[in-house]
C-alpha positions as a printed NumPy array, in Angstrom:
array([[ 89.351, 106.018,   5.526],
       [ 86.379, 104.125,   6.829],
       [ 85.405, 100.52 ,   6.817],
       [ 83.256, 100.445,   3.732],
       [ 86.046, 103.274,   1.717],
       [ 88.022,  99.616,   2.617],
       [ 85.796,  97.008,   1.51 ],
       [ 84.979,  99.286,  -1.873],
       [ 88.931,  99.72 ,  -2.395],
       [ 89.842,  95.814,  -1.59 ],
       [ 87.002,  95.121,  -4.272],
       [ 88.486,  96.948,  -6.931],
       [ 91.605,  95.428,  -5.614],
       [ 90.858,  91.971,  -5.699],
       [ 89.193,  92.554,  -9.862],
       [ 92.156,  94.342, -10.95 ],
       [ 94.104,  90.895,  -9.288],
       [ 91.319,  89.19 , -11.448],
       [ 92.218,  90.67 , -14.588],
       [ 95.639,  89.862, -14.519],
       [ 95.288,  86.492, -13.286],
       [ 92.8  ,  85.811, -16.227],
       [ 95.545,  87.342, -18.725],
       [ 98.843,  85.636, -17.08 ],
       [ 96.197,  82.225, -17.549],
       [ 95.895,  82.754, -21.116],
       [ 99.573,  83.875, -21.972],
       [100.242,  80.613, -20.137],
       [ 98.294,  78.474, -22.296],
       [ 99.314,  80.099, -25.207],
       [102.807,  79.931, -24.435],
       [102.286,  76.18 , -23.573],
       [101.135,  75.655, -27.445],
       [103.295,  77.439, -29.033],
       [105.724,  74.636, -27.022],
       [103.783,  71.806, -28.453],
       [103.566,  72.806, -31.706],
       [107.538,  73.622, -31.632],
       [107.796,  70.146, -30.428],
       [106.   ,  68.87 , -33.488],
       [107.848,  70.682, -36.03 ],
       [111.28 ,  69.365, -34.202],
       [110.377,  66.154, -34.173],
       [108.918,  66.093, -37.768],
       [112.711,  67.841, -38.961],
       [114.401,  64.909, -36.708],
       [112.279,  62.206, -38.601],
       [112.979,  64.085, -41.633],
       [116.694,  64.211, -41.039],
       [116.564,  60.506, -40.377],
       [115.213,  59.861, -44.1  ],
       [117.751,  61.765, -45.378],
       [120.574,  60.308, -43.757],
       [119.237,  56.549, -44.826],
       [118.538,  57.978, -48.236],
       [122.381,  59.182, -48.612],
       [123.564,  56.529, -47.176],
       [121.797,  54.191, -49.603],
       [123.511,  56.5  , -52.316],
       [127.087,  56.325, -50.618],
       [126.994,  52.523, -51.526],
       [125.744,  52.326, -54.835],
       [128.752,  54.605, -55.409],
       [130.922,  53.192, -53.128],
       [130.021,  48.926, -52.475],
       [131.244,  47.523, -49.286],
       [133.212,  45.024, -50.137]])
């Protein structure tokens, strides 16, 4: 194999490398949404949860008044 069979094969090489790189990038940032947006819907269900709790709560002493 001579030097330019080289340089020609390290080129392809180095795009393929390229490629991949550009799609691992992309999964990445993808990924890293998905993250945030799973975030958002936890933290909305925790606020949720919160209401709920203060709303039963409220209930459990009209039923039951501390005395």
């Amino acid at each position: 194999m001579n030097t330019d069979e080289r340089i020609t094969r390290t080129e392809a090489n180095l795009e393929k490398l390229t490629t991949v790189t550009a799609a691992i990038a992309a999964t990445v940032a993808a990924h890293d949404d998905q993250i945030g947006k799973l975030i958002a819907v936890a933290e909305k269900q925790q606020h949720d949860w919160e209401q709920l709790r203060r709303e039963f709560q409220a209930y459990l002493t009209t039923i039951y008044p501390r005395q």
